[in-house]
N, C-alpha and C positions, 0 to 999 in steps of 0.2 A: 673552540669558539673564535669568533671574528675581532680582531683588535677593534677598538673602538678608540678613534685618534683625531683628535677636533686639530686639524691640520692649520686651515683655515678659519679665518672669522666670516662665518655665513651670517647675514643677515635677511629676518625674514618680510617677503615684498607681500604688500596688500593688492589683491584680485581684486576687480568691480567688471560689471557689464557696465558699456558704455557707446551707445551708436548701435547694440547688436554685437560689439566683441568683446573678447575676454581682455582684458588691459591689465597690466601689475603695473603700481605706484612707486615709482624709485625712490631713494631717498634723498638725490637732488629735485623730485618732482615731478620727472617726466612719467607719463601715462603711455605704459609702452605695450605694444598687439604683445600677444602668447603665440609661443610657438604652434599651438594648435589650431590658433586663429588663424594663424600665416600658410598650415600647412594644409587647412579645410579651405581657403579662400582658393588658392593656388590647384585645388586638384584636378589634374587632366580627365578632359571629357571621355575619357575612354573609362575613368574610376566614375567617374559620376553617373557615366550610365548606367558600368556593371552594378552600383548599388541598386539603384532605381528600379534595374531589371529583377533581382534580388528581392526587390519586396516585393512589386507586381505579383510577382511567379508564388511567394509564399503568405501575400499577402499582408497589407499594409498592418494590420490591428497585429499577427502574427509576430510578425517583424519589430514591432515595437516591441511586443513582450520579450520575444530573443535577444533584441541591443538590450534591455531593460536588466534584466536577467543576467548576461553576462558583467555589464558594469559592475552590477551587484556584486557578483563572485568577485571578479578582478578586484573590487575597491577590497573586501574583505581579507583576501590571496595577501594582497601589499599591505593590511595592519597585520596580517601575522607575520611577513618577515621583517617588517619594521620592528617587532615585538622581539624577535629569534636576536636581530643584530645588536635589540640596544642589552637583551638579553632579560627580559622580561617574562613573565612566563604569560605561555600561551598553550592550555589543558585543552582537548579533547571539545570541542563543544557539544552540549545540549541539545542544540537548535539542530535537526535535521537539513535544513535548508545554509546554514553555515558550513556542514561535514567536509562537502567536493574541496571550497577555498582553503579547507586545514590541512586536505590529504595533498591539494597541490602545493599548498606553502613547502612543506614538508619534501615533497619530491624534488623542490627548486633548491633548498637546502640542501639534499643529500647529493647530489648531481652537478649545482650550479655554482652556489656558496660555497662550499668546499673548497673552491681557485681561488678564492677572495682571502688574500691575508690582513687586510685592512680597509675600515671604510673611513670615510674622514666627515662624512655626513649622510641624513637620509631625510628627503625630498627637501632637497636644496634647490633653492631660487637661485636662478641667474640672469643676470642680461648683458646685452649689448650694447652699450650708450646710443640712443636716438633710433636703436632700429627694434628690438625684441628683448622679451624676456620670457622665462618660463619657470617649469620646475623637474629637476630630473630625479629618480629613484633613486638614486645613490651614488656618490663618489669616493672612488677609493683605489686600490691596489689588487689588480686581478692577475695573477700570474708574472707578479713580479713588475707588471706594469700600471702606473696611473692608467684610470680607465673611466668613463663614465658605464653605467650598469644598469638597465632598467628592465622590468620585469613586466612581461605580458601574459595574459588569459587569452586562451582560444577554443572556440566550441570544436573544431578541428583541424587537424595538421597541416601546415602551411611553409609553401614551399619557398627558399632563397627570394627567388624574383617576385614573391607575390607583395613584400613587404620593404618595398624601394621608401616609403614615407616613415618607417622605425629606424631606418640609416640613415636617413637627412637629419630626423629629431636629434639621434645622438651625438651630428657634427654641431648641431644646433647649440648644444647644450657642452660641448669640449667648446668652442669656438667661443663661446661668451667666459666661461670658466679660464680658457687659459688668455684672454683681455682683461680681467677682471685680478686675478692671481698670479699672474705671469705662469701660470704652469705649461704645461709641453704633452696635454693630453691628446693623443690621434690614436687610441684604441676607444670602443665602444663592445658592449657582449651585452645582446637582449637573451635575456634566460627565459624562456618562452614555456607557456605549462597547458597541456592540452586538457579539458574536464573531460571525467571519468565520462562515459557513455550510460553509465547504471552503480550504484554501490558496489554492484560485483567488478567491477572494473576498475583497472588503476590508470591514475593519471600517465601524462606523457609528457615525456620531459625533451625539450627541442632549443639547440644552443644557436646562436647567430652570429660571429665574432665581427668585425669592423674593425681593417687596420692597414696600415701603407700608405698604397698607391689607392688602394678602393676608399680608405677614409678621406684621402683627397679627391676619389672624384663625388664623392656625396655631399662631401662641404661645397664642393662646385656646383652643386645642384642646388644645396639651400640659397647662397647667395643670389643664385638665378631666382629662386624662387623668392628671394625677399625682394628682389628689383622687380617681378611681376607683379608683388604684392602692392610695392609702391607705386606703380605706373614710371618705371624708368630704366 
């Protein structure tokens, strides 16, 4: 099982919608954008189309039900490893419509978690004085290295370059943590979990690592990407 090691003193930020974005309330008071506000604001019209084309093509009422649908899975996928880490049990469910989320947790666990000798928390709030805040799935110790770790659902497999906005988040989210804690974190690992195609079918399990030279140029990108955000 995964150490479970309260490292840090995490303190948890309150969400609100406000103007149309998601904001967390600091606890000096600032009302600061989410990383996903900053990263749906900022997205290049080349991603805005391909979405838009995307529904078109499958159809807008469609489309809904399939983002719908996966959320669903994904929020479910992250309470059973939230469950696995703090080491709570998490049986087998009932519900049909829950099955896919437990066989993926399960497969993130045996493939992904297994690197992880320590977490120091799970969906931990961070920010950046005066510019963003957010929440990332977990921090801790993946292969001997401080890491930020966050876990994605995907209806199908998805290649390096399609997911340039999951390696920003991650600098996103090391970059406020290590202001915030003085830590020295420039690794990031999305444990990425593909849904079965059918019950006869098993998940897929897709690693994504973020470190170096590449975690510095992706942090180069968020801050472009918050100066866009700001107009500056």
């Amino acid at each position: 099982m995964i150490k479970f090691n309260t490292v840090h003193n995490y303190v948890a930020l309150t969400r609100s919608e406000i103007d149309g974005q998601r904001k967390y309330l600091t606890p000096d008071g600032q009302h600061l954008a989410s990383v996903t506000t900053i990263l749906d604001r900022t997205k290049s019209e080349e991603s805005k189309e391909g979405l838009a084309n995307w529904r078109r093509s499958v159809g807008h009422k469609k489309a809904q039900e399939i983002t719908e649908t996966a959320a669903a899975r994904g929020t479910r996928m992250h309470t059973y490893l939230e469950k696995y880490i703090k080491q709570e049990p998490f049986d087998r469910p009932t519900n049909p419509m829950a099955l896919p989320s437990w066989r993926m947790a399960h497969k993130v666990i045996e493939h992904g978690l297994c690197n992880v000798e320590e977490i120091w928390g799970v969906e931990v709030a961070v920010y950046y004085e005066g510019l963003y805040a957010g929440t990332t799935d977990s921090i801790g110790v993946w292969r001997g290295r401080p890491a930020i770790v966050d876990y994605k659902q995907s209806n199908k497999v998805k290649k390096r370059e399609w997911i340039d906005d999951y390696f920003t988040q991650l600098t996103f989210y090391g970059t406020a943590h290590n202001k915030m804690f003085g830590t020295d974190i420039n690794t990031g690992v999305i444990m990425m979990c593909v849904a079965p195609a059918t019950s006869r079918h098993e998940p897929q399990y897709l690693e994504f690592v973020l470190e170096g030279d590449e975690w510095a140029h992706y942090q180069q990108k968020m801050w472009d990407r918050v100066a866009q955000f700001y107009n500056v």
